[in-house]
C-alpha positions as CSV (number, residue, x, y, z in Angstrom):
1,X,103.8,41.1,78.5
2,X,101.0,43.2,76.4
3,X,100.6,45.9,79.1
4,X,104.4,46.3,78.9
5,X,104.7,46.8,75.1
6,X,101.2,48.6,75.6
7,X,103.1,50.9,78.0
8,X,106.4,50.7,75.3
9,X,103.7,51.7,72.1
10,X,101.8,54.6,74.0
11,X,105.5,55.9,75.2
12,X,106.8,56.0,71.5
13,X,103.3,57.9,70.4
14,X,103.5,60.2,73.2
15,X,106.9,61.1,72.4
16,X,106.1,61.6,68.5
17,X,103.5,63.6,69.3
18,X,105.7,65.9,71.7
19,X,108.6,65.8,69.0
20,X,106.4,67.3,66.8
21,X,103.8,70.0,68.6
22,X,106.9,71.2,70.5
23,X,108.7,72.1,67.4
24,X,105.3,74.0,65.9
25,X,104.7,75.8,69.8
26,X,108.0,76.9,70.1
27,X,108.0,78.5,66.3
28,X,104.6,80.3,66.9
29,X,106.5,81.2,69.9
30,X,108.9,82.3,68.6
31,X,107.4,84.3,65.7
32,X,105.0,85.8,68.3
33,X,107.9,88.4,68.9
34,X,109.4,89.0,65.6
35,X,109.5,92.5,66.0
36,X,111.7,95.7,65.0
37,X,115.1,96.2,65.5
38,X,114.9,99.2,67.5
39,X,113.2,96.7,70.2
40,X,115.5,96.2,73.2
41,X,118.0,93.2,72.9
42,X,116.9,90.7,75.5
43,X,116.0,86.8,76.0
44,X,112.8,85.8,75.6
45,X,113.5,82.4,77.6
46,X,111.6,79.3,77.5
47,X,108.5,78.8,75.2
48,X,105.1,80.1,77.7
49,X,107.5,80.1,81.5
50,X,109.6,82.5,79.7
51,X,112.0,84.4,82.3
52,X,109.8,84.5,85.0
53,X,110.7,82.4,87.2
54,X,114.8,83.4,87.2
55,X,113.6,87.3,87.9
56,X,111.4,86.5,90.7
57,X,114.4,84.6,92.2
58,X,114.7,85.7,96.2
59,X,118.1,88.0,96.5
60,X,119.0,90.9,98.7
61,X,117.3,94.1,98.4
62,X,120.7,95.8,99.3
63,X,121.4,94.7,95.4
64,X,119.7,94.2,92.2
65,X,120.0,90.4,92.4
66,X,121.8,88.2,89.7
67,X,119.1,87.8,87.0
68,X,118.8,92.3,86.2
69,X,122.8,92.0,86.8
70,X,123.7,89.5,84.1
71,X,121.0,90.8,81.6
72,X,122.3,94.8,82.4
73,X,125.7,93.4,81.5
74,X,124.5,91.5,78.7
75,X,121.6,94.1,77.1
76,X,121.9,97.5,78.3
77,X,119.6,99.2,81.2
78,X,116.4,98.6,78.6
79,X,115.9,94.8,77.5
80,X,113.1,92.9,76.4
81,X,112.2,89.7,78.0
82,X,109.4,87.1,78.7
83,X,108.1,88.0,82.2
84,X,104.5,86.8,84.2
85,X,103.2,85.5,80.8
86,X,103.7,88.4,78.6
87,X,106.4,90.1,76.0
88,X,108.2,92.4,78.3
89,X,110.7,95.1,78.3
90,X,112.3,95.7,81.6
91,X,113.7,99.5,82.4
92,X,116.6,99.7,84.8
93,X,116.8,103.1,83.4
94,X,116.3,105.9,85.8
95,X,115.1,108.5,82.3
96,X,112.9,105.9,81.0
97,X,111.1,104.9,84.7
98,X,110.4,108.3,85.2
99,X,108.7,108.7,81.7
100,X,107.1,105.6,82.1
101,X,105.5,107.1,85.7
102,X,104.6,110.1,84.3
103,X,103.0,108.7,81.5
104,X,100.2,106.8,83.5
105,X,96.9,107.0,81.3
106,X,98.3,108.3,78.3
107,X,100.8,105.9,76.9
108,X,100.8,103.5,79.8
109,X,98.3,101.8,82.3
110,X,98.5,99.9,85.0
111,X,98.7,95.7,84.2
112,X,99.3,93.6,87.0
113,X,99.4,89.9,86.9
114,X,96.5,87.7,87.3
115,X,97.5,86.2,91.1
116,X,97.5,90.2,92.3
117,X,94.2,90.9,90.3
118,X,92.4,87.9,92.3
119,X,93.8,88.8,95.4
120,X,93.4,92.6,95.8
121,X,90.2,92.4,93.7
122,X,89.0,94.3,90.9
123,X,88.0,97.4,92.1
124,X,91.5,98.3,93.9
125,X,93.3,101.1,93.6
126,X,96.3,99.9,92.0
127,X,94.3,97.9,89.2
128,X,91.3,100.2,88.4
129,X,92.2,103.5,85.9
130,X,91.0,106.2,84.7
131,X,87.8,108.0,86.1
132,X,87.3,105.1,88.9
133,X,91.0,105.0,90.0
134,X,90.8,109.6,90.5
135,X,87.4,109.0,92.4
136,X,89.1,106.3,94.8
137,X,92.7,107.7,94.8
138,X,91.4,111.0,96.1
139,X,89.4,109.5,98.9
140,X,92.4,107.8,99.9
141,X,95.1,110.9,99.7
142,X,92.5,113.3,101.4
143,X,91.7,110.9,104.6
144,X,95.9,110.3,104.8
145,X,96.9,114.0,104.6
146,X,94.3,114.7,106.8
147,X,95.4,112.0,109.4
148,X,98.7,112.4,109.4
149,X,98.6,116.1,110.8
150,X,95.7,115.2,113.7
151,X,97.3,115.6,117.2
152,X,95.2,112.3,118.1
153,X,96.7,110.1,115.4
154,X,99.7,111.4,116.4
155,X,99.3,110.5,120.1
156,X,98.1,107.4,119.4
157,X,101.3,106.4,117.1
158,X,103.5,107.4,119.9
159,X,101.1,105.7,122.5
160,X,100.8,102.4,120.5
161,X,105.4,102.6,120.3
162,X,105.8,102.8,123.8
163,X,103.4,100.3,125.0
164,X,104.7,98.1,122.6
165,X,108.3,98.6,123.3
166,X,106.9,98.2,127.2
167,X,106.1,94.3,126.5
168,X,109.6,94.3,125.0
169,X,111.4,94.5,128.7
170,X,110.9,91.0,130.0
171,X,113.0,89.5,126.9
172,X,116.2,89.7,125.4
173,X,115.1,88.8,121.7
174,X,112.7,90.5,119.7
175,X,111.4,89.3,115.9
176,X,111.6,92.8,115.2
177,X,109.6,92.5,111.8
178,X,106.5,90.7,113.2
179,X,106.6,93.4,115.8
180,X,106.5,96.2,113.1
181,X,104.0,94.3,111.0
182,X,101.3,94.1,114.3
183,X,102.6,97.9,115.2
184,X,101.3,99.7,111.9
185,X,98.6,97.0,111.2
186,X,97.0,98.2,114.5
187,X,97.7,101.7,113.7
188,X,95.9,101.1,110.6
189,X,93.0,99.2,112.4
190,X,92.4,102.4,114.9
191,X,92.2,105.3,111.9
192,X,90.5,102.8,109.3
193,X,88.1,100.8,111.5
194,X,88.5,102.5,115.0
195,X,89.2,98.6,116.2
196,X,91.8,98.3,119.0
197,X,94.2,95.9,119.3
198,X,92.4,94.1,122.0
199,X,89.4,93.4,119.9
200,X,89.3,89.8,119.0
201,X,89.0,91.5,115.4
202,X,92.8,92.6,115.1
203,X,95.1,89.6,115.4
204,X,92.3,87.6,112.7
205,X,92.8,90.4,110.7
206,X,96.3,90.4,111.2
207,X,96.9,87.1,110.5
208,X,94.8,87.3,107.0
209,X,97.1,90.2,106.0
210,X,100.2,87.8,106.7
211,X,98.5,85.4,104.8
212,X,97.4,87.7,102.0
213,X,100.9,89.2,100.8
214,X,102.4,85.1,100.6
215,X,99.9,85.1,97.6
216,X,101.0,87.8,95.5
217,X,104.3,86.1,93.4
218,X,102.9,82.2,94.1
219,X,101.8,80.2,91.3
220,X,97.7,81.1,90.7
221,X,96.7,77.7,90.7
222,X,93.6,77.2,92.9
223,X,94.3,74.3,94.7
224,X,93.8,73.6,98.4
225,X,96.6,74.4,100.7
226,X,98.7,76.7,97.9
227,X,99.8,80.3,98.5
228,X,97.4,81.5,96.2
229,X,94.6,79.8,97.3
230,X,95.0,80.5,101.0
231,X,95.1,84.1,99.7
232,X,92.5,84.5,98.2
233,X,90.6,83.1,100.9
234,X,91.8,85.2,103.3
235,X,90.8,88.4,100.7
236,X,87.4,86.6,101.2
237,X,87.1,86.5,104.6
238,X,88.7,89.9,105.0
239,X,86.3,91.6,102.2
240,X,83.4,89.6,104.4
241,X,84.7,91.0,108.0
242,X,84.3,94.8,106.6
243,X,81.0,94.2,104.5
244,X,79.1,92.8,108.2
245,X,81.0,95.9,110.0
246,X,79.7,98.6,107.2
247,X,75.7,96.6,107.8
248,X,76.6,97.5,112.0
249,X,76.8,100.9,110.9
250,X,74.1,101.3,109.0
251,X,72.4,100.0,111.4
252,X,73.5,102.4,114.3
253,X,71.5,105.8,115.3
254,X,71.4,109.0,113.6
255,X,74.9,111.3,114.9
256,X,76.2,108.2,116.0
257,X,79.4,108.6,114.2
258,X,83.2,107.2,114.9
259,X,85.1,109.6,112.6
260,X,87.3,107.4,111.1
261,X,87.7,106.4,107.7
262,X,84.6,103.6,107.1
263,X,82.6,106.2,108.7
264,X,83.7,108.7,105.8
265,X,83.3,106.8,102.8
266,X,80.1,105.6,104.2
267,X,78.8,109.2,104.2
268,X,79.5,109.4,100.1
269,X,77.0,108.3,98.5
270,X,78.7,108.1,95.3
271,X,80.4,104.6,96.4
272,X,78.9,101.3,96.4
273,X,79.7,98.7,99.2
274,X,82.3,97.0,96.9
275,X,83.9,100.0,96.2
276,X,83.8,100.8,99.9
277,X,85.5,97.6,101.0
278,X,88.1,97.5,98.5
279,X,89.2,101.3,99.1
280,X,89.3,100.1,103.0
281,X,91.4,97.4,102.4
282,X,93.6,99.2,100.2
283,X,94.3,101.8,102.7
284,X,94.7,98.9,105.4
285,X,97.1,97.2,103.3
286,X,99.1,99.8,102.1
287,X,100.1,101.3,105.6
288,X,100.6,98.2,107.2
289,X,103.0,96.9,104.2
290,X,104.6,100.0,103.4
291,X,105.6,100.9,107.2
292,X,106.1,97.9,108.4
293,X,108.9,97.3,105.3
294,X,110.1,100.7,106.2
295,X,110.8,100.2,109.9
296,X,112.3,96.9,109.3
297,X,114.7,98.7,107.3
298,X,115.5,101.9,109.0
299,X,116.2,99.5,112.2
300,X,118.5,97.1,110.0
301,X,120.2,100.2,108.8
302,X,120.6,101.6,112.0
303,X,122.3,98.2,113.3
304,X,124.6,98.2,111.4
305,X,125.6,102.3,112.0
306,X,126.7,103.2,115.4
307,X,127.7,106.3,114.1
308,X,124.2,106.9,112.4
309,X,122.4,105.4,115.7
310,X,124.8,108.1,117.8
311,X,123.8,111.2,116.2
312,X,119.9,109.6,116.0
313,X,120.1,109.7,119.7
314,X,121.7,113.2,119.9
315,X,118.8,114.9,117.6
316,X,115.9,112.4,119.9
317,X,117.7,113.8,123.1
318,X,117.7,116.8,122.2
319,X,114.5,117.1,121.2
320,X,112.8,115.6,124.6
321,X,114.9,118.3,126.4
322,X,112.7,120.8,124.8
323,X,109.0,118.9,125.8
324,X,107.7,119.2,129.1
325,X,108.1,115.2,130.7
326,X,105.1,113.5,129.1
327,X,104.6,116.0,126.8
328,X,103.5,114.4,123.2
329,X,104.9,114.7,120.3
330,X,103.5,116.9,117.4
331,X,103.9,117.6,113.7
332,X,106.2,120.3,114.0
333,X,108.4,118.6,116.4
334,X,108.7,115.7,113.6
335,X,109.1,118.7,111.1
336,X,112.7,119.2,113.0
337,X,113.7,115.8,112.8
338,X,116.2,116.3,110.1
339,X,118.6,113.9,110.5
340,X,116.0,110.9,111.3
341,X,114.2,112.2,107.7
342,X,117.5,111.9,106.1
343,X,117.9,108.1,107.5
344,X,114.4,106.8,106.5
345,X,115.2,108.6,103.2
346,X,118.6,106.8,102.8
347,X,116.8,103.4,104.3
348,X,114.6,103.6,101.3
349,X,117.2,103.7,98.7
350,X,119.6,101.4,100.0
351,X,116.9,98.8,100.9
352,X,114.3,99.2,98.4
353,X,111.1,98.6,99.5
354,X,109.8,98.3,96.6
355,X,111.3,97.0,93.5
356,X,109.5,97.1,90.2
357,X,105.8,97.8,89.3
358,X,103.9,96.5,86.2
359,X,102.9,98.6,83.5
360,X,101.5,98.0,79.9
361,X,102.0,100.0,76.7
362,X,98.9,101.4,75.2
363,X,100.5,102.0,72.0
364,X,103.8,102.1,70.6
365,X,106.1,104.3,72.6
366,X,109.7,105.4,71.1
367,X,111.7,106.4,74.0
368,X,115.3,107.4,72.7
369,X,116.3,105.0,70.3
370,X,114.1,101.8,72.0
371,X,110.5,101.1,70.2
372,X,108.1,99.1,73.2
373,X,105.4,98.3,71.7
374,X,101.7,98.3,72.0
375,X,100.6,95.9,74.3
376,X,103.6,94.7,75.9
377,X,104.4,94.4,79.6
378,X,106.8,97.2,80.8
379,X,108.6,96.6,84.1
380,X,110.7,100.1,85.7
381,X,112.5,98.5,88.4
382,X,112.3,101.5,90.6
383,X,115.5,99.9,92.8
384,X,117.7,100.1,89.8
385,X,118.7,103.9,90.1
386,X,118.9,103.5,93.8
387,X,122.4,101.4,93.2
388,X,123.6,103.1,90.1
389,X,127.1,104.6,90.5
390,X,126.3,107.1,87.9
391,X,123.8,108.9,89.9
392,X,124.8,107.7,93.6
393,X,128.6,107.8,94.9
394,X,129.2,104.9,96.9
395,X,125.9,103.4,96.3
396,X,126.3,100.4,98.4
397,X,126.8,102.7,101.1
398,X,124.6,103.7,103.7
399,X,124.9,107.2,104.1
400,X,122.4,109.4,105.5
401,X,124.5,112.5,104.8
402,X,123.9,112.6,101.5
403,X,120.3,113.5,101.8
404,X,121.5,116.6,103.6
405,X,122.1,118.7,100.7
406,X,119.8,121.4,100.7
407,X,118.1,121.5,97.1
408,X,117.3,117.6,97.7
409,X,118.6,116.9,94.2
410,X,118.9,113.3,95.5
411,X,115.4,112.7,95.5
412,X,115.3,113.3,91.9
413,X,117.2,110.2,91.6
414,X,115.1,108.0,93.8
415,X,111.6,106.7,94.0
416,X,110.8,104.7,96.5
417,X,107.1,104.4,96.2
418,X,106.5,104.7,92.5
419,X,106.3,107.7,91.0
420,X,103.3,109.9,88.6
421,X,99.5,109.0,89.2
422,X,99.8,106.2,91.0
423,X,102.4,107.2,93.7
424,X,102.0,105.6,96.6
425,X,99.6,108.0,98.9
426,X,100.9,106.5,102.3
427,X,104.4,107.9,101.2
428,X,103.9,110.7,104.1
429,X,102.1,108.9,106.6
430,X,104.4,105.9,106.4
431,X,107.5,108.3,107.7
432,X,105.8,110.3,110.3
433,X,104.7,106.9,111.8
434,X,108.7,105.5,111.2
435,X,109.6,109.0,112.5
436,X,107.7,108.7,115.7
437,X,108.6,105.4,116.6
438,X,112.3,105.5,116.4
439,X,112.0,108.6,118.8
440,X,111.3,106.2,121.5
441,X,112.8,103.4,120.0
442,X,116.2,105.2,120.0
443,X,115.6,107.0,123.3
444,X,114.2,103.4,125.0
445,X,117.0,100.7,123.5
446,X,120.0,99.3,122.3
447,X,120.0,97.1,119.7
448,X,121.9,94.2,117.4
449,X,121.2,92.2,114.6
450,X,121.0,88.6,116.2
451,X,122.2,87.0,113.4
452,X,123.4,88.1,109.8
453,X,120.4,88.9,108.3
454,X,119.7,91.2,105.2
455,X,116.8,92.4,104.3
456,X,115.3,90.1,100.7
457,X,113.4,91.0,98.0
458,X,111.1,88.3,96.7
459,X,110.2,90.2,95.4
460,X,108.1,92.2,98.2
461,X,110.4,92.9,101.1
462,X,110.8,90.0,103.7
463,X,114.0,88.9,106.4
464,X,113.9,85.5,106.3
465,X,114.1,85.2,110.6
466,X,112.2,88.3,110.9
467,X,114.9,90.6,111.7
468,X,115.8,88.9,114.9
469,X,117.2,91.6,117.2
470,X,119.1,91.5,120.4
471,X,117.7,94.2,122.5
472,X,119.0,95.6,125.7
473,X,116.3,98.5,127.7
474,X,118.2,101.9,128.6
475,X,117.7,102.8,132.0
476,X,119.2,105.9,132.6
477,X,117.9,108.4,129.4
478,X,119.7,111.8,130.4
């Protein structure tokens, strides 16, 4: 009887306790963001979760999902909000993204949220700024524009699509996505680390990168067998496989030298080892992500077209008709490829690869007749534009044609991969690749979604079966 009214008494002071704290949190809360009026309207949500947790909601990427819909409809294209633990204001305006892009170091800087900052590390190239970010950035953009013209990387793209589309033959179902994400992960592997994919190196690493992106939008609470905690112990172990791979190296004889990328940043002696791992991993990451997510897309698309897939195969045809049998493929023979460009391009807006990026305000900004202010998150959801009906007709619609219009003012309206200093520097190398392999893809197959499955944004591109695809070999390819 004691422990019960023991239990009772503690219960009644616990609740007093909370009846009154709440109250004071939820006014310092509150007067946290008593700001001007020319800050966006918007809903700050729940005292500390905020909004969070609504915006990172799973939806299709074909759409802007329910949470920017009702607060557009509500707010405006500009709101403010309470998003990954800060004051935000979200832009699904196309004027105020680009500003905000262009304005990288000046009035805004990179801020990413704490589970990204653990997992990629400190020294990566979308966290660092300034001086370090140019130094790393460049190393990056030179070794991909380089790379992407080389007749061997080439070759090895087109041999790495056929022999994969080789083991496809002896079934009738593909997970098309975890075929993509091994494809450019191994292309990546080759270029980055000169590892093939029979190396007992490339499915571990593989595996960590699966495990590695599950941790970006979990909950960063270290505990055993969480997301986040699985991710950034697979950051670990991959930061740990290239560190004992860069002491091989240096171990190695004088003109003993690969020529791929670990073997160029090794020769500058302006980068430490951490800066040399991270910029490895970076540049690992980013083309297997990026052209995985755009393959998975451009074949969902496709799927869906007959029409599109027809005149695909009529430019692919073509195209071979002109090579010698056997002959590769080169750079200018992507180049003429006009159509497929114009497909990957619509893929991109229609499916949105990615959807937002996180920026902070250095001071306060006054954009039009909205004040952000200094120190607040600032979210340009890049997918936004993509679906307006003010700058697309038909938006929902995928329509490669419309990308055929010579002065490309269509790309004006879109940005895919970010936009201003930090755009993404795989943008290039990420559609040659897609280019390449739907050449043999289209010549090689037919193909249908398995079931009805769209592609999801939560908020980094996923299918939830892995774009299972029905696939039938051509025989006869006249």
């Amino acid at each position: 009887m004691i422990g019960v009214f023991s239990v009772a008494a503690l219960t009644l002071l616990l609740g007093g306790v909370l009846a009154l704290v709440f109250p004071i949190f939820w006014y310092l809360f509150a007067k946290q963001h008593v700001q001007p009026s020319n800050i966006p309207n918007g809903s700050m949500g729940w005292p500390f979760l905020g909004e969070t947790l609504g915006y990172l909601r799973p939806h299709k990427s074909t759409s802007m999902g329910t949470f920017l819909e009702k607060h557009c409809s509500r707010y405006g294209k500009v709101f403010k909000s309470h998003l990954f633990g800060s004051p935000t204001i979200v832009s699904c305006d196309h004027e105020l993204n680009t500003f905000i892009l262009q304005n990288e170091g000046k009035l805004f800087q990179s801020s990413y949220p704490k589970p990204v900052l653990d997992i990629l590390g400190k020294l990566s190239i979308m966290l660092v700024s300034g001086d370090l970010h140019r130094k790393l950035r460049s190393i990056a953009v030179s070794f991909i524009s380089v790379s992407r013209t080389k007749p061997d990387f080439l070759h090895y793209v087109e041999k790495l699509s056929t022999s994969l589309m080789e083991s496809w033959k002896a079934h009738q179902e593909v997970s098309f996505y975890k075929e993509a994400k091994k494809f450019t992960l191994y292309v990546m592997l080759k270029y980055v680390l000169d590892i093939e994919p029979e190396d007992p190196l490339a499915p571990k690493i593989l595996e960590d990168f699966l495990t590695f992106m599950k941790g970006f939008v979990s909950i960063p609470v270290y505990v055993p067998g969480t997301p986040y905690a699985k991710a950034v112990k697979a950051r670990a172990r991959l930061s740990f496989t290239l560190k004992e791979i860069i002491k091989e190296r240096e171990k190695r004889e004088v003109g003993h030298v690969k020529g791929d990328f670990l073997d160029e940043i090794m020769q500058k002696g302006n980068l430490s080892d951490e800066e040399r791992v991270s910029v490895a991993l970076d540049i690992l990451l980013a083309g297997y992500e990026t052209t995985s997510g755009l393959l998975g897309l451009v074949v969902y698309f496709i799927a869906q077209s007959p029409s599109v897939l027809q005149q695909l195969k009529e430019e692919h045809q073509a195209l071979r008709r002109r090579k010698k049998d056997g002959e590769p493929l080169s750079l200018e023979d992507f180049k003429e490829m006009e159509f497929t460009s114009n497909v990957i391009s619509e893929s991109l807006r229609c499916g949105n690869l990615v959807k937002f990026v996180h920026r902070k305000a250095l001071q306060d900004v006054e954009f039009k007749e909205f004040l952000i202010p200094a120190g607040w998150k600032v979210l340009p959801i890049l997918s936004s534009p993509h679906l307006d009906p003010s700058l697309h007709n038909n938006p929902s619609q995928f329509d490669p044609s419309r990308w055929a219009d010579s002065d490309q003012a269509i790309s004006k309206k879109v940005s895919p991969f970010g936009g201003g200093l930090r755009l993404c520097p795989g943008t290039d190398l990420a559609k040659v690749e897609t280019a390449l392999f739907l050449h043999h893809l289209v010549l090689n197959y037919r193909w249908k979604t398995k079931v009805d499955e769209s592609p999801i944004s939560c908020p980094y591109l996923d299918f939830n079966r892995d774009l299972l695809l029905k696939i039938e070999p051509i025989e006869n390819r006249s």
